[in-house]
C-alpha positions as CSV (number, residue, x, y, z in Angstrom):
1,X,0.0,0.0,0.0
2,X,2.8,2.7,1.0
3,X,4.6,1.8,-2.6
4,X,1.2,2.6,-4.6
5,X,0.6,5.7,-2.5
6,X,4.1,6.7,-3.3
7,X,3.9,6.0,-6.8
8,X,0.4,8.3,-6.8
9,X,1.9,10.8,-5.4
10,X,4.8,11.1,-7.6
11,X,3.1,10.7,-10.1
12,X,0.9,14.4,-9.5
13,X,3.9,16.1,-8.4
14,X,5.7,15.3,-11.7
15,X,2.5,16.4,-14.1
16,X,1.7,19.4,-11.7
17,X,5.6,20.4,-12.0
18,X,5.2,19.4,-15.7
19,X,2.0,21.8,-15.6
20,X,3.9,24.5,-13.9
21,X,6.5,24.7,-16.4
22,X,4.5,24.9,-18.9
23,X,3.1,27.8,-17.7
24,X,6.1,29.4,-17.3
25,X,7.7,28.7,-20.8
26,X,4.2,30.0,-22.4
27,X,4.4,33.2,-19.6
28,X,8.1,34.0,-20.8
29,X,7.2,33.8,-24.4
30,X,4.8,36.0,-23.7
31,X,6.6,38.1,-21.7
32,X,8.9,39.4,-24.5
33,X,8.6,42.9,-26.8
34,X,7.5,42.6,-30.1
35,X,9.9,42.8,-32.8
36,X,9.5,45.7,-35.5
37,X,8.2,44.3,-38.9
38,X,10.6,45.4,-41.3
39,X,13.0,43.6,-43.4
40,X,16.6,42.5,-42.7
41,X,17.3,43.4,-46.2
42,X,16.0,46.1,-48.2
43,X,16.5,46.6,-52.4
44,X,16.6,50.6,-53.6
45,X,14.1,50.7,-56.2
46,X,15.2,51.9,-59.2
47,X,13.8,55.6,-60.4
48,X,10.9,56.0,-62.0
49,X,12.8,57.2,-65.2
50,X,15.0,54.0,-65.3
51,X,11.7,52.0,-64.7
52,X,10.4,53.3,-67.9
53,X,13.0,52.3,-70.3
């Protein structure tokens, strides 16, 4: 009886610690600024007189 109790009971602390962490990886991912959308690498367009020819 005391090794199926112990067994139990490790078994809920490991999936609330697995619960917990969760949590926390999903609240630091969160936690983080957005990024600003613009590109790494940006192409001059050509002038509109170039364009035409």
């Amino acid at each position: 009886m005391h090794r199926l109790l112990a067994a139990t009971l490790t078994a809920v602390a490991a999936a609330a610690l697995a619960v917990g962490a969760a949590f926390g990886v999903v609240a630091l991912l969160n936690a983080t600024p957005d990024q600003p959308d613009r590109p790494l690498v940006h192409y001059e367009s050509p002038e509109r007189d170039q364009r035409d020819q």
